[in-house]
N, C-alpha and C positions, 0 to 999 in steps of 0.2 A: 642223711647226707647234707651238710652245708648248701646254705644256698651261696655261689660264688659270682660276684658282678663281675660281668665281662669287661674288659679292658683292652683297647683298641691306642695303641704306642706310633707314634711318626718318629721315625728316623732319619733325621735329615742329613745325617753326615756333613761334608764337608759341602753345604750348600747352602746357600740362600745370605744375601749381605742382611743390617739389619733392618733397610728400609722392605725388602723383600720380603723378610719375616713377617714384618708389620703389616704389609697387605693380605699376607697369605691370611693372620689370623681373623681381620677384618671380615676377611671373602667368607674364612669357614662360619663361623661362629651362627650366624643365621642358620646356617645350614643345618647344626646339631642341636639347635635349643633345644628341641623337646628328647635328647638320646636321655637314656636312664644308664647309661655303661660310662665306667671312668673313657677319659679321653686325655689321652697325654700326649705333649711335644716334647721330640727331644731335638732343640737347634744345638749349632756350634754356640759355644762360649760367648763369641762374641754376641750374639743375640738373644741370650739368656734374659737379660731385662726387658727389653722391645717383647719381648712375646708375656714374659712375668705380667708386664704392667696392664697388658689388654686383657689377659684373662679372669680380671680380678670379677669375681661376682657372677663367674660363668662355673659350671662342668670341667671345666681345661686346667690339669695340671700339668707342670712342669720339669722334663727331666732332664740332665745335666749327660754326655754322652760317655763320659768318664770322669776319673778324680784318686786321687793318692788317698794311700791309706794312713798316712801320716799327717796331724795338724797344722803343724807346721816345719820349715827346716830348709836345707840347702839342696834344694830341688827344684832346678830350674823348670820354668816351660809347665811346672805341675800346677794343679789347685787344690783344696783338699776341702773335706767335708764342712768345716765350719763356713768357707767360705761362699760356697752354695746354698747353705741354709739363709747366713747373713744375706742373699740374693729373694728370697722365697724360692727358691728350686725348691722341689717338695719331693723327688726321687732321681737315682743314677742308673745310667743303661754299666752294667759292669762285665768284661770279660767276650765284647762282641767277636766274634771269628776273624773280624779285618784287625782288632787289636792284636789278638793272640798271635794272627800269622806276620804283621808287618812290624808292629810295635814288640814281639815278644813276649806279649801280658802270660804269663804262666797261672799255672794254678796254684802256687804256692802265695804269690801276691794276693791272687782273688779270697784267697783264704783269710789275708790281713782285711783286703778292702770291703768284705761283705760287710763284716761287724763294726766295722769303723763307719759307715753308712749307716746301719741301725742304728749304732751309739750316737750317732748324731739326730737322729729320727729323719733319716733319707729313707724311703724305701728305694733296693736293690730290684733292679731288672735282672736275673743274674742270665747271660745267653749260655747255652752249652750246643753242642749239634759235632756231626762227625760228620768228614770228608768222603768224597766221592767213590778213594780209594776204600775207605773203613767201610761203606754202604758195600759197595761190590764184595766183599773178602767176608760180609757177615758179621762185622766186628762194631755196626752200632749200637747193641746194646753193652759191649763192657768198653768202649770210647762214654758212652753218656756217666755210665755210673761209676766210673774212674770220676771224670768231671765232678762231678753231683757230690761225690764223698768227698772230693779233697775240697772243693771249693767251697763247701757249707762245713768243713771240719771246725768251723770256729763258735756256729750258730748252735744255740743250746735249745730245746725242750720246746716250748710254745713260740717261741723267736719265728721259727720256721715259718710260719703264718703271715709273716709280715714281707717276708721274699716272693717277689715273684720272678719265677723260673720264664726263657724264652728258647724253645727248642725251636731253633734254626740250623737243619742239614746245609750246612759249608754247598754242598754242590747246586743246591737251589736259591743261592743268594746273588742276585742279578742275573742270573743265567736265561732266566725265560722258562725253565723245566722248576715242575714245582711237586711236592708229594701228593700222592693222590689221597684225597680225604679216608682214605681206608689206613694208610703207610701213617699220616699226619695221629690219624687216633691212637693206632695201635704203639707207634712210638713213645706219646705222652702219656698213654695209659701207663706202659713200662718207667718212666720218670715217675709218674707218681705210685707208684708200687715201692720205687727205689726210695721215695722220699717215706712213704708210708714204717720202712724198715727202721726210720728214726725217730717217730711216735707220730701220735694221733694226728697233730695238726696236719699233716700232709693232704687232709680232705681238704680245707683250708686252701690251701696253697694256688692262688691260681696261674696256670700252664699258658702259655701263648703260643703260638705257631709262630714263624716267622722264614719267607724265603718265597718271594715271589705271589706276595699275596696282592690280587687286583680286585675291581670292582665285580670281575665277573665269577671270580673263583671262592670270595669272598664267604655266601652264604653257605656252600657246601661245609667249607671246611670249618665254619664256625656254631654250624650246626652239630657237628658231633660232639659225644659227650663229656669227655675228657677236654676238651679247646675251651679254654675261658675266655677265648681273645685271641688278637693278631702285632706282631712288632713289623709294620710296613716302612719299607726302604723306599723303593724308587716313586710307587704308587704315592705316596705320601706329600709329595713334592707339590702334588697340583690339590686345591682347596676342594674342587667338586668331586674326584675319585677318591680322597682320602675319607669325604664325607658320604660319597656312599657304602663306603668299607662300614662306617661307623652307624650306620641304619641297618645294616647284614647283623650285625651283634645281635 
C-alpha cells in the first residue's frame, strides 16, 4: 500500500482582504514548521500573491479556488491555468459544491478543467459530495460515482495519482452537523474503490474529507484509514485552529 502524505487545504472563500491574508500567514507559519503534511491555502484571487510571496521556503502551498479550462479567450471575470502557474499557485480547488450549486459548474466542465490543470502542472483538488436530499433517499453512493466518472473522464492511466479527490457531503458544509468518522471512512473508502475500477493508481490518490472539520473533530476523522487529509472552510479562517487541524494529521 502506498504510503500517502496527508494534506490539510484552507478554504478561504470569499474572505480575507490582502493585508488580512498577509497576517494570517505570518501568524500560522510558526505554528506548523515542524508538520511533515502538505499544507495548502486556498485565498480569493485577489490574494494569490500576498500569501505566494510569504510562503516561499516554507511547507505552504498554494491553491487557486477555481479557474477556466481554456488558456485563453473571451471570457470575462475568468482566469485560466497559465495564468496561476505564471503566479506560483501550485494547485486548484475544482468543482466545490457552492460552485456547482450557485455558479452552475457542471460536470461536463470539470471534465475540461481537470486536464487543463494537469496539463499546465496545477494539481486538481477535484470536490465531489452529495446533498442532504441524496444522503436521506440512499443515493450517495451512485451521486459520488456519477461525479467521479464524468468528472475524471478526461484523466488517463497514472495521471489519476496526481488528483486529489475532496469528499465533502453538501449537507455538512457550514452547517455545524459533520459525518461521523465511521460515515467519513466508509464513504471514501467507496471513492476510492470507484477510483480503483480505473487502475492501479487509485492507492495513490489521496482522499480529503471536507464539511465542518474543527480543531476538535479533527483527530478522529483524520485518523481513519482511507482520510489523507481535510479541505477546512470556516475553521480555516483563524491561524491557531487551522494549525491545530494541521498537527491532528
Amino acid at each position: 500500500m502506498p504510503s500517502r502524505t496527508p494534506c490539510i487545504a484552507a478554504n478561504w472563500k470569499m474572505h480575507k482582504t490582502v493585508a488580512e491574508a498577509g497576517q494570517f500567514v505570518d501568524a500560522l507559519l510558526p505554528q506548523i514548521a515542524a508538520t511533515q503534511s502538505d499544507v495548502v491555502i486556498c485565498p480569493p484571487f485577489t490574494a494569490l500573491t500576498a500569501v505566494v510571496e510569504r510562503r516561499y521556503g516554507t511547507a505552504v502551498k498554494v491553491a487557486a479556488q477555481n479557474m477556466h479550462e481554456e488558456d485563453s479567450g473571451a471570457f470575462t471575470g475568468e482566469v485560466s491555468a497559465s495564468m496561476l502557474v505564471e503566479l506560483d499557485v501550485e494547485a486548484v480547488v475544482l468543482g466545490h459544491s457552492e460552485r456547482r450549486q450557485y455558479f452552475n459548474e457542471s460536470d461536463e466542465a470539470l471534465a475540461r478543467k481537470v486536464p487543463a490543470a494537469l496539463a499546465a502542472g496545477l494539481e486538481p483538488i477535484l470536490c465531489v459530495g452529495e446533498s442532504e436530499q441524496a444522503r436521506d433517499a440512499e443515493q450517495t453512493e451512485a451521486v459520488l460515482e456519477r461525479q467521479l466518472q464524468a468528472d475524471l473522464a478526461g484523466v488517463e492511466g497514472t495521471a489519476l495519482s496526481q488528483v486529489v479527490i475532496a469528499y465533502e457531503p453538501i449537507w455538512a458544509i457550514g452547517t455545524g452537523r459533520t459525518a461521523t468518522p465511521r460515515q467519513a471512512q466508509e464513504t471514501i473508502a467507496f471513492i476510492r474503490d470507484v477510483l480503483r475500477e480505473r487502475g492501479a493508481a487509485a492507492d495513490e490518490v489521496r482522499i480529503l474529507y471536507g464539511g465542518s472539520v474543527k480543531p476538535g473533530n479533527a483527530a478522529e476523522l483524520l485518523g481513519q484509514p482511507d482520510i489523507d487529509g481535510a479541505l477546512v472552510g470556516g475553521a480555516s479562517l483563524d491561524p491557531g485552529d487551522f494549525a491545530a487541524i494541521v498537527a491532528a494529521a
